[in-house]
LUMMARVEX-118545 format. One line per field, with one value per residue (C-alpha): x, y, z. Coordinates in steps of 0.2 Angstrom, whole numbers. Layout:
REM LUMMARVEX-118545
u	c(X, ...)
v	c(Y, ...)
w	c(Z, ...)
This chain:
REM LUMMARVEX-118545
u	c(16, 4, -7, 8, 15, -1, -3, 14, 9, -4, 7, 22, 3, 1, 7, 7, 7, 17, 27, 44, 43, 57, 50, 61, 65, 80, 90, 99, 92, 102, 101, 111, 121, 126, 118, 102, 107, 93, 80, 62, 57, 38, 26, 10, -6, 6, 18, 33, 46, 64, 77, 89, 109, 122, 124, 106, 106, 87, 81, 63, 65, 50, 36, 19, 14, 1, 0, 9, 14, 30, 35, 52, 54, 67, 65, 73, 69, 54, 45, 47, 30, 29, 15, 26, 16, 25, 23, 30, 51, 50, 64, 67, 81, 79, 88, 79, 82, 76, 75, 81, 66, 66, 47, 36, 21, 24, 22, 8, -2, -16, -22, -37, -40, -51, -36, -19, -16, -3, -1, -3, -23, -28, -38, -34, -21, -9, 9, 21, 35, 47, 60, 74, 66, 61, 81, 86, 74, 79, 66, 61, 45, 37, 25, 36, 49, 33, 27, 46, 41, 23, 17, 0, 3, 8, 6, 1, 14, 17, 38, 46, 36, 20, 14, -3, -4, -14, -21, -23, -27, -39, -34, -38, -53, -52, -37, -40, -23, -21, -8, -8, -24, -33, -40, -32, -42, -32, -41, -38, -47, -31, -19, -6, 0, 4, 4, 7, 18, 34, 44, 59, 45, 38, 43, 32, 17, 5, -4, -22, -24, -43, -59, -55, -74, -78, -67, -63, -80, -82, -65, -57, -63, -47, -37, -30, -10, -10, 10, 13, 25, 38, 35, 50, 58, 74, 83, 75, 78, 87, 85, 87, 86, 94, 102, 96, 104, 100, 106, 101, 110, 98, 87, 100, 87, 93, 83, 87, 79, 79, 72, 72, 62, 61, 52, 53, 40, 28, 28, 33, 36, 47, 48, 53, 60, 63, 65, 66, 70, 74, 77, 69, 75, 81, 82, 93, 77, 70, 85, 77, 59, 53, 40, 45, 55, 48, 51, 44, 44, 37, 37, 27, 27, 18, 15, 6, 8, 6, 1, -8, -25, -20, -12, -17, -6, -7, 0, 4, 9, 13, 16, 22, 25, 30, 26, 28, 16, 23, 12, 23, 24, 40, 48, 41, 58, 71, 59, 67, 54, 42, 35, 18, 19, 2, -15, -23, -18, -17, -5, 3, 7, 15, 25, 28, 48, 62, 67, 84, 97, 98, 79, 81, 93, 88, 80, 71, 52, 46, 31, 16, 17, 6, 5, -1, -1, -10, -10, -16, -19, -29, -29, -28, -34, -33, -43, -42, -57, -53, -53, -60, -55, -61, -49, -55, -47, -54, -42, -45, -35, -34, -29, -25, -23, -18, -14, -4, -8, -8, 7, 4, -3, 8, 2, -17, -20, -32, -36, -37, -48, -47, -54, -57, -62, -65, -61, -69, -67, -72, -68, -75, -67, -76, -70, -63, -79, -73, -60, -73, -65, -79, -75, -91, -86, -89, -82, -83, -80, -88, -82, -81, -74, -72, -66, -58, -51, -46, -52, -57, -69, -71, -80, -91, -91, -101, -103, -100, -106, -100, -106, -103, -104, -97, -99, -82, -79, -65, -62, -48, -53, -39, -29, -44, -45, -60, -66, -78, -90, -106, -106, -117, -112, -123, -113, -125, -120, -127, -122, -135, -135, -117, -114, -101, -99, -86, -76, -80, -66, -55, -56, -54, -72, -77, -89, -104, -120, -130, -125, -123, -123, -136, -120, -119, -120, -128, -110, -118, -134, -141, -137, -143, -143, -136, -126, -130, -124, -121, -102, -95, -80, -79, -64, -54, -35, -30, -15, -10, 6, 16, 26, 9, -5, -21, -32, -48, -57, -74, -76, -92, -85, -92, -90, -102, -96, -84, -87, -80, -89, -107, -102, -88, -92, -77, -58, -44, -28, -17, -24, -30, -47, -65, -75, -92, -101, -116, -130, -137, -123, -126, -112, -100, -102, -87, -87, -69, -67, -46, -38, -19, -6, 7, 22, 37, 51, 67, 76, 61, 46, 31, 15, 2, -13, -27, -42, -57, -66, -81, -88, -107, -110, -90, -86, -75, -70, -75, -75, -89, -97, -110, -127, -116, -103, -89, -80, -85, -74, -80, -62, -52, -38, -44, -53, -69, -75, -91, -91, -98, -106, -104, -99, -80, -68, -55, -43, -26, -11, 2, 16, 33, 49, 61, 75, 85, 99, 103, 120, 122, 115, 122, 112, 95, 86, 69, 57, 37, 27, 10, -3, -19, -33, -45, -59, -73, -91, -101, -108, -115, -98, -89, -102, -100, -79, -77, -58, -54, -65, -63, -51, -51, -39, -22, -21, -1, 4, 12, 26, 42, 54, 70, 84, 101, 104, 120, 118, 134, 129, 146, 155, 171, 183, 172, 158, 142, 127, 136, 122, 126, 111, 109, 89, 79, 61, 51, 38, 27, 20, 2, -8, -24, -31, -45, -39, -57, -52, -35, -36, -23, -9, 0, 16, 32, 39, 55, 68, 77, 91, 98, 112, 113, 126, 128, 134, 132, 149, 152, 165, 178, 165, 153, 139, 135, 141, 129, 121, 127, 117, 121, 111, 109, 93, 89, 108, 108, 100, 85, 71, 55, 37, 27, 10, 5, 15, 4, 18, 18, 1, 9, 10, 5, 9, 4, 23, 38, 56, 62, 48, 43, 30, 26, 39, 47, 52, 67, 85, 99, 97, 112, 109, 116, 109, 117, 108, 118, 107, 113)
v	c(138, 144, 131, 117, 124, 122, 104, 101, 110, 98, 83, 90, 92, 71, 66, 46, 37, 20, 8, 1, -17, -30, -42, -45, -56, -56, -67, -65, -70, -80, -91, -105, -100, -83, -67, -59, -40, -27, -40, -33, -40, -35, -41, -41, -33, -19, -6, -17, -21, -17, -18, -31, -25, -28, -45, -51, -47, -38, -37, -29, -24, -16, -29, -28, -45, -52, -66, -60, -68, -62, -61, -60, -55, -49, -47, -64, -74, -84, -75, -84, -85, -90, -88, -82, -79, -66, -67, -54, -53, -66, -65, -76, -76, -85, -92, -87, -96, -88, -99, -91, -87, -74, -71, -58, -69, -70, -50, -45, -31, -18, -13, -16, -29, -30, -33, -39, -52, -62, -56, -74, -76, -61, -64, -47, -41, -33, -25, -20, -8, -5, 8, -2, -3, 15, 18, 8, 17, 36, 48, 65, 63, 47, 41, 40, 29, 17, 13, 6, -7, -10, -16, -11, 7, 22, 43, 57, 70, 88, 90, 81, 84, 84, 65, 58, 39, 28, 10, 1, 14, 24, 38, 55, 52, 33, 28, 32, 38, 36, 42, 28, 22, 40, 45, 60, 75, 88, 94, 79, 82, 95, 91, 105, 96, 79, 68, 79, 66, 66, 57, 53, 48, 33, 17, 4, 8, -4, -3, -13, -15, -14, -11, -7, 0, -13, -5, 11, 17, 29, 35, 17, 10, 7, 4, 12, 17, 19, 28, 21, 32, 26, 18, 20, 1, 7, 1, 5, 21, 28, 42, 34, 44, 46, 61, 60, 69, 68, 77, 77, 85, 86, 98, 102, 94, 95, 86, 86, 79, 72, 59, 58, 42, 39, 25, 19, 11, 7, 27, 31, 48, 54, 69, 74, 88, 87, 100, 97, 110, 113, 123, 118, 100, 100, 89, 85, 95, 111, 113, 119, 119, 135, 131, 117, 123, 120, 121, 109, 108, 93, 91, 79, 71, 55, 52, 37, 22, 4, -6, -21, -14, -8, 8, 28, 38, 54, 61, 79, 83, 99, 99, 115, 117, 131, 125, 131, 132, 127, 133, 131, 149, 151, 161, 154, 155, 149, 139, 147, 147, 166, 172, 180, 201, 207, 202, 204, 187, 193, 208, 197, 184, 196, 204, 189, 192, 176, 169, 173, 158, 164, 162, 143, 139, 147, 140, 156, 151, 165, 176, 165, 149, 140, 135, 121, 118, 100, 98, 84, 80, 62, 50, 30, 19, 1, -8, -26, -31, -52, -60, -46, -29, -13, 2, 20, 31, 52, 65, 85, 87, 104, 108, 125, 130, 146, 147, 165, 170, 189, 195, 214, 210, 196, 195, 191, 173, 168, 152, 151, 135, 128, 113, 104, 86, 78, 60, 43, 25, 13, -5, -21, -39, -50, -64, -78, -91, -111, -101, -90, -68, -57, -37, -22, -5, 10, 26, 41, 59, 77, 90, 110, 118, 138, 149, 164, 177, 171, 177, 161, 150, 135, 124, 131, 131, 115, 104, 87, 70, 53, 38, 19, 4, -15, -30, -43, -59, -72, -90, -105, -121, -132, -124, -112, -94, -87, -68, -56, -45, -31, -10, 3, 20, 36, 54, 69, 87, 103, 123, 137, 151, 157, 174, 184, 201, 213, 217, 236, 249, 233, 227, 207, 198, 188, 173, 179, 173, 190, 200, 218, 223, 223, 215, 203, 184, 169, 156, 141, 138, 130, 111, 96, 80, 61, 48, 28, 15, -5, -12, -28, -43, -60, -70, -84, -91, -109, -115, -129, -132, -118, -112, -111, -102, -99, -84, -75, -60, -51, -36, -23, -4, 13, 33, 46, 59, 74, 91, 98, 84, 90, 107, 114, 130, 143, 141, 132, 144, 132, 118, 132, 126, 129, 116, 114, 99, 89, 89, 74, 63, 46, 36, 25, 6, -5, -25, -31, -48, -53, -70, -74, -89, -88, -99, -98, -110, -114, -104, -91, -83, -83, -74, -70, -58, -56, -44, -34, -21, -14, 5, 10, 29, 31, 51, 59, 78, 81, 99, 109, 114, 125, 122, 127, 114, 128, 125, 137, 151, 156, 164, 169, 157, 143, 128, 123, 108, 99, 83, 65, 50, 33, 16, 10, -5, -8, -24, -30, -44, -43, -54, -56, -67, -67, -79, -81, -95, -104, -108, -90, -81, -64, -62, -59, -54, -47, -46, -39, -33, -24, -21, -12, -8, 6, 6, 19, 9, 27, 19, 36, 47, 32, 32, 52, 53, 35, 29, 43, 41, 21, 21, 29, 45, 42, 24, 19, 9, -8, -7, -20, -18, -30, -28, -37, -34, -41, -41, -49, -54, -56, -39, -33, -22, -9, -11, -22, -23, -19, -22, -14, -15, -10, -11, -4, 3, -2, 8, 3, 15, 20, 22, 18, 33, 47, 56, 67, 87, 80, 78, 66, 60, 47, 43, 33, 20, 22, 14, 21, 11, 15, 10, 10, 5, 5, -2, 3, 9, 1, 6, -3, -14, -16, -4, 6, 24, 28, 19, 26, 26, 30, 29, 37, 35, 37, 36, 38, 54, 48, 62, 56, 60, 48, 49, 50, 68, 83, 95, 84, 94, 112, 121, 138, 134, 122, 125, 121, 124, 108, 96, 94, 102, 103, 98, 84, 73, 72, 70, 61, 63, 57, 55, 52, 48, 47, 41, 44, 33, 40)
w	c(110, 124, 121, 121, 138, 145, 140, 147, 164, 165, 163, 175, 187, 185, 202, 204, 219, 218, 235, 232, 226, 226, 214, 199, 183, 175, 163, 147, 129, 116, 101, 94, 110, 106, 115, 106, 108, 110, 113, 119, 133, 140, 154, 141, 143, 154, 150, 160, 148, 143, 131, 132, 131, 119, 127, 127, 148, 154, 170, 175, 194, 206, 199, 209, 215, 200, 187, 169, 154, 148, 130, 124, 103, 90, 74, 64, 79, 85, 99, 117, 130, 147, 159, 176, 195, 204, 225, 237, 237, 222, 210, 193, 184, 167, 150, 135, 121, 104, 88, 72, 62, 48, 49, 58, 59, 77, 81, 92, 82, 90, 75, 65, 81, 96, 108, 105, 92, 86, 67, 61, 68, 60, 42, 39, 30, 42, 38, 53, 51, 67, 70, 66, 46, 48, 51, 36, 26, 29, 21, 22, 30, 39, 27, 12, 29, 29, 12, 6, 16, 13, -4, -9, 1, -8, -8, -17, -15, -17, -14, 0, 15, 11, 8, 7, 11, -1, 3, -13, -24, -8, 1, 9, 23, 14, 24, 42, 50, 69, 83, 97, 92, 93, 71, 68, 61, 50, 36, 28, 12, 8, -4, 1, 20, 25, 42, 58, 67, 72, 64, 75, 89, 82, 87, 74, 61, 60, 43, 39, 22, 17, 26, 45, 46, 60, 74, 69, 60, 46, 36, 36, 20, 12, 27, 45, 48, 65, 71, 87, 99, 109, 128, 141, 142, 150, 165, 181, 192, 175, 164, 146, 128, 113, 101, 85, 68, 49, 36, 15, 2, -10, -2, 12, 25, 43, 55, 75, 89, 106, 120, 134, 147, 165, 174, 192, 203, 187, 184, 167, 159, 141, 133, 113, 104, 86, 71, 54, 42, 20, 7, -10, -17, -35, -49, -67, -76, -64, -54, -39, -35, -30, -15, -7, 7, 27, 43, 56, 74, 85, 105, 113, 131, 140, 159, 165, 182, 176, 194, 196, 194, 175, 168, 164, 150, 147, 131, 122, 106, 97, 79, 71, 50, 41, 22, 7, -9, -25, -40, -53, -60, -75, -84, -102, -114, -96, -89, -72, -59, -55, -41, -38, -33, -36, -33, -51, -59, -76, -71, -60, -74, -85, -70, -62, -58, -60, -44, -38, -35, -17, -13, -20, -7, 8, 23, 25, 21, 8, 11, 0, 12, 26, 44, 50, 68, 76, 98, 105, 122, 126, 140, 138, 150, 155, 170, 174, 180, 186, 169, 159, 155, 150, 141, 137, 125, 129, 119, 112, 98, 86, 69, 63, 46, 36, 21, 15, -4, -4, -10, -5, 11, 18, 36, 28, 27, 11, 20, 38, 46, 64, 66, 86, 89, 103, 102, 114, 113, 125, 122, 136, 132, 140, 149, 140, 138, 129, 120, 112, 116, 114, 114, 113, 109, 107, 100, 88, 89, 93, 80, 74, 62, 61, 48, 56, 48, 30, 13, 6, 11, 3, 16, 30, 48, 55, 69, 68, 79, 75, 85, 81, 91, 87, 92, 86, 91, 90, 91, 89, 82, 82, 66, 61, 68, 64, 66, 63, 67, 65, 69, 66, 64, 65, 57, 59, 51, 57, 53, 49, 33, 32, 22, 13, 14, 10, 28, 35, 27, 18, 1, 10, 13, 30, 33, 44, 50, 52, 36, 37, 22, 9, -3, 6, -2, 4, 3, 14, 14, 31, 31, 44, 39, 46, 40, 42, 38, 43, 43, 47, 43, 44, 40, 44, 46, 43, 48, 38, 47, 58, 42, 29, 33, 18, 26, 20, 23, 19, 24, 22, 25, 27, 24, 28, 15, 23, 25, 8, 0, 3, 9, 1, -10, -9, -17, -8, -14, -13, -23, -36, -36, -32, -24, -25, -15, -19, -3, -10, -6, 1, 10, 2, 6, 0, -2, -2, -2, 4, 0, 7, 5, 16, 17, 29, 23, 29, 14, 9, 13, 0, 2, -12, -7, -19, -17, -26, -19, -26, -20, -20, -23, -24, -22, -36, -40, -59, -70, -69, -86, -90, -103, -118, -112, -105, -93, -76, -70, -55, -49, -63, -65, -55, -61, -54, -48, -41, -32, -41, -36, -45, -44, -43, -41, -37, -38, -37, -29, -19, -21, -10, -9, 3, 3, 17, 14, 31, 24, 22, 36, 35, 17, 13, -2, -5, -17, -19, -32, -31, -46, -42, -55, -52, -64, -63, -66, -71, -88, -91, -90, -100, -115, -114, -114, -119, -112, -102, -90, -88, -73, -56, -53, -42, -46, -43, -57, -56, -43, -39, -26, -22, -10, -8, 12, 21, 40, 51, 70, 72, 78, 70, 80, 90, 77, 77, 69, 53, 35, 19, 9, -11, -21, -35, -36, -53, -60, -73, -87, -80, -98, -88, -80, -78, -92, -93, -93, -93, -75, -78, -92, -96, -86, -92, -81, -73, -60, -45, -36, -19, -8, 10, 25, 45, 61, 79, 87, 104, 117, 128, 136, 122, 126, 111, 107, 92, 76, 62, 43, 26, 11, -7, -17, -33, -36, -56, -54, -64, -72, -68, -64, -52, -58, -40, -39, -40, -45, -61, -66, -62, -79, -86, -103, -118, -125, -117, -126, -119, -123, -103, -93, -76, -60, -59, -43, -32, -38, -32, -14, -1, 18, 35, 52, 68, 85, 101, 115, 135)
């Protein structure tokens, strides 16, 4: 908290400069002749934009003289352009007319590009989820909000709040996660904690779907989510926010937060507040989950001036969350859940007392649990410079992590890591030359990591520098867009001899450079080495008319191997393992070759995306066995494994449907199914287990999702905005994957409906009240295991008196939100 209100002292410190101005555009925005409510309207390549009311009326006030091009969009309508010059005292006031489209080709996208792009020029495979669909989808943590909507995404979980995305059967340091264009860096090779973003602050994800190694570097091999925050657009000279509130019943969730945003002269500011918190969710077979209660707190704030010269922003996050660890503990006849007293396992497991009723439905976090804190603190930067322009991205961000597994000494943290990076990106787009945009960049990041006073070490401390720089180009040829480009990226790693030895007069040990103590053991032997590696895309969009597009992508990606996975050699007490990494890694080098058909009718929206990926010196975890073929035990009751290179691919579609009926306009209905195939290409392992080591591990299985939604424009009484929404998840059996060590098992398909309502409550004179949201998933209480949970795996015994073992998902789980805007 010290930290947070020093960040915050440094953006209340941000003092802006700005001169009235009195140039202004106004208008309203309609359709068919009826008002577009809540239409964006923005000045683009600036941060001057606003909302549109209830009636479709904007107006953008205090405009520094200057040439823009002003874009007016909302989702189900073709986005409007015009290039307007704006002189001293100039005022506009304009009629907008938006055609009714039910396509999101026209969105402008940040991601995975050199500089904003319409979503219909880019070759690569691009998904978009705004806060409106983020509403609709209420979840208990963003990433499972962002992956309804995206085929081809999904997560490896471990309860409600902990969610790990996957791209196409990739994840971890695979899929590159990003807060406003700035990577994230959490630990992210741990299984026990998920994203650290606010939820209730995001405005769209943006989602990249395959090889991203061309603008972001290394970590983007299977794809980038990049979680954008919300920019003030309110009225000028006014102080605009919202109240948000959320409640579950299935784990008794409560979530809380609020907004606040303030421009005026082309200064901007906002600020957040939002806490989540839960007690263990249930289902039809456990009852409740011992372990999978948290607490979460999220601030953030953002200062910046937009003039005619360009912008600076500065941002500040906190992220605070109490976790806890599930490890699956029973009682062997009840199959009621245990929890750990003493320190000796075995003793422990025979003592191991049932948990009381009342510790499964408190929101009191119990004493094994772990704290995960992320700040953030980074500047972006935008300088027009005549008909080019240059932004620069420079941010601190720090990830602290402590893990508490000592049941007789609860204030000693087993695990405790904290982990700073310093992140840049520098980006020029050139002038515009015969239609030809040219962008060079560079970025990457300085890093350490330190283990401070844990018990458990399992990677070391290290230093870290990542360096890349790209060259991408694009260019329109009639009804081509072609794309593409090269980068070369440098990682270099560097810590000396680190030790373990037993901690003067305590029975805990510590990680030391100097030993001490003649007892002392050598845990990390002195490494340097550096990464390279060449990455690059080429691909192309045709338009074969403005409703059918055929696009193509091939893309070469790169990952220098992370810090568990060539240095790791200690236990991770959450995960229940012992890592041990391999010093002779190379990097991973993908091919991924992407083809799309796109058609935009009248009545329905096809597409059909196809790709195959294929991994050079692919990094695995596999069981560690001695020369007699035993399993190793380096710490009683954990398993140990060691870190494996080999070939992989990976291949799949994507298909979606979505008929919209113009003679019923109020209904939509939407279809997609995904199918991804993981197949592991070590001839050597195969010809040694045979089928059980065929297929790659955490590979979703086939996956449809369809949705009846009725949305009426057409208000009733004092309520607008008014869908009711009902659809159902299928999932395939998935009998094809790493079975070796039975690091996985087979896993039964299954299907969860849901149902879903809300409308926006208006007063007297039509300006909204609050939104209102309702929904119910997995309404037939259905018992199932994704084979993508990690809880699935959490079992002491080999026999169960009811015929299932380990935890299963979720329950039926009812929800409400409200959102008050002031």
């Amino acid at each position: 908290m010290k930290m947070f209100t020093a960040l915050l002292a440094v953006l209340l410190a941000t003092v802006s400069v700005s001169y009235a101005q009195t140039n202004r555009i106004s208008g309203v925005i309609r359709s068919d002749g009826k008002p577009v409510a809540f239409a964006s309207v923005v000045l683009d390549k600036t941060a001057f934009g606003i909302q549109a009311d209830s009636t479709g009326r904007f107006s953008l006030t205090n405009l520094p003289e200057g040439r823009y091009v002003l874009q007016a969009s909302a989702i189900g309508f073709q986005p409007y352009t015009r290039t307007i010059n704006l002189r001293s005292d100039n005022s506009l006031d304009l009629t907008i007319d938006l055609p009714s489209v039910n396509t999101t080709l026209g969105e402008v996208v940040v991601t995975g590009v050199s500089r904003a792009t319409e979503l219909r020029k880019s070759p690569v495979a691009i998904a978009v989820m705004n806060r409106k669909e983020m509403n609709y989808n209420v979840n208990n943590n963003i990433v499972d909000a962002v992956l309804k909507g995206v085929p081809g995404m999904s997560a490896v979980t471990t309860g409600p709040n902990v969610s790990k995305p996957f791209i196409r059967g990739l994840g971890y340091n695979r899929v590159l996660t990003m807060y406003n264009g700035v990577r994230q860096e959490g630990q992210q090779w741990g299984d026990e904690h998920g994203i650290e973003v606010d939820q209730y602050g995001i405005e769209r994800a943006e989602v990249v779907k395959g090889p991203a190694s061309l603008i972001y570097g290394s970590d983007a091999v299977a794809g980038v989510i990049n979680f954008i925050p919300y920019v003030p657009k309110g009225p000028e000279g006014k102080l605009k926010g919202d109240l948000i509130s959320e409640y579950h019943t299935n784990n008794g969730m409560i979530g809380l937060s609020a907004g606040a945003a303030y421009n005026r002269n082309g200064w901007k500011g906002s600020f957040r507040v939002s806490r989540k918190m839960a007690t263990a969710y249930k289902n039809s077979v456990d009852g409740r989950v011992y372990g999978t209660a948290f607490n979460e707190l999220n601030l953030s704030a953002m200062t910046g001036v937009e003039k005619k010269w360009g912008s600076t922003y500065l941002y500040a996050t906190l992220y605070n969350n109490l976790q806890e660890i599930p490890d699956g503990s029973r009682d062997s006849l009840t199959r009621r859940f245990t929890r750990q007293v003493l320190e000796n396992k075995d003793d422990d497991i025979k003592r191991r007392p049932i948990v009381p009723v009342s510790d499964l439905r408190t929101y009191r976090i119990s004493p094994l649990y772990q704290h995960i804190q992320h700040y953030r603190l980074f500047t972006r930067n935008h300088v027009i410079m005549g008909k080019s322009d240059l932004t620069a991205t420079i941010g601190f961000q720090q990830s602290v992590r402590r893990e508490y597994n000592h049941p007789t000494v609860p204030s000693q943290p087993g695990l405790y890591v904290q982990l700073n990076t310093y992140n840049y990106d520098l980006k020029y787009n050139f002038p515009t030359w015969n239609g030809l945009e040219a962008t060079l960049g560079l970025n990457g990041m300085y890093q350490t990591n330190k283990n401070v006073q844990g018990t458990d070490f399992p990677i070391p401390d290290y230093q870290l520098l990542d360096i890349g720089s790209f060259l991408f180009v694009k260019k329109s040829l009639g009804k081509l867009d072609i794309s593409g480009g090269i980068r070369y990226d440098s990682r270099r790693y560097n810590w000396a001899d680190q030790y373990v030895q037993r901690r003067p007069e305590q029975r805990f040990d510590e990680l030391v450079n100097q030993p001490t103590d003649t007892s002392a053991t050598l845990q990390f032997p002195a490494y340097q080495r550096s990464f390279t590696g060449i990455s690059g895309s080429l691909g192309a969009t045709y338009n074969v008319s403005d409703r059918l597009l055929i696009k193509a992508n091939l893309s070469r990606g790169y990952r220098a191997p992370n810090s568990t996975e060539v240095g790791s050699n200690g236990l991770d007490p959450g995960a229940h393992i012992v890592y041990q990494g391999n010093r002779d890694f190379n990097p991973e080098f993908s091919l991924q070759t992407d083809i799309a058909f796109m058609a935009y009718l009248k009545e329905v929206d096809l597409s059909m995306e196809l790709f195959n990926n294929t991994i050079d010196n692919y990094i695995y975890q596999a069981r560690l066995y001695d020369n007699n073929n035993q399993p190793v035990v380096i710490v009683p009751g954990n398993f140990t494994y060691k870190y494996q290179q080999s070939k992989a691919q990976l291949y799949g579609a994507e298909f979606s449907i979505n008929l919209h009926p113009q003679k019923v306009k109020w209904l939509a209905v939407n279809n997609s199914l995904a199918l991804i195939r993981g197949l592991n290409r070590n001839d050597k392992l195969i010809a040694l287990e045979g089928d059980a080591a065929r297929y790659l591990p955490f590979i979703p299985p086939l996956h449809g999702r369809s949705e009846i939604r009725a949305s009426f424009s057409e208000p009733v009484g004092r309520l607008s905005g008014i869908y009711v929404r009902a659809d159902v998840d299928y999932y395939g059996a998935q009998n094809k994957f790493y079975g070796v060590d039975n690091t996985e098992t087979a896993t039964p398909g299954y299907a969860l409906f849901g149902v879903g309502c809300g409308a926006t409550v208006n007063n007297q004179k039509e300006k909204p009240l609050f939104q209102l949201f309702f929904q119910v998933d997995n309404l037939f209480d259905t018992a199932y295991q994704s084979n993508l949970n990690r809880l699935k795996y959490f079992e002491y015994y080999t026999a169960s008196p009811t015929g299932r073992f380990g935890i299963y998902n979720q329950g039926r789980n009812a929800s409400m939100k409200v959102i008050i805007p002031f």
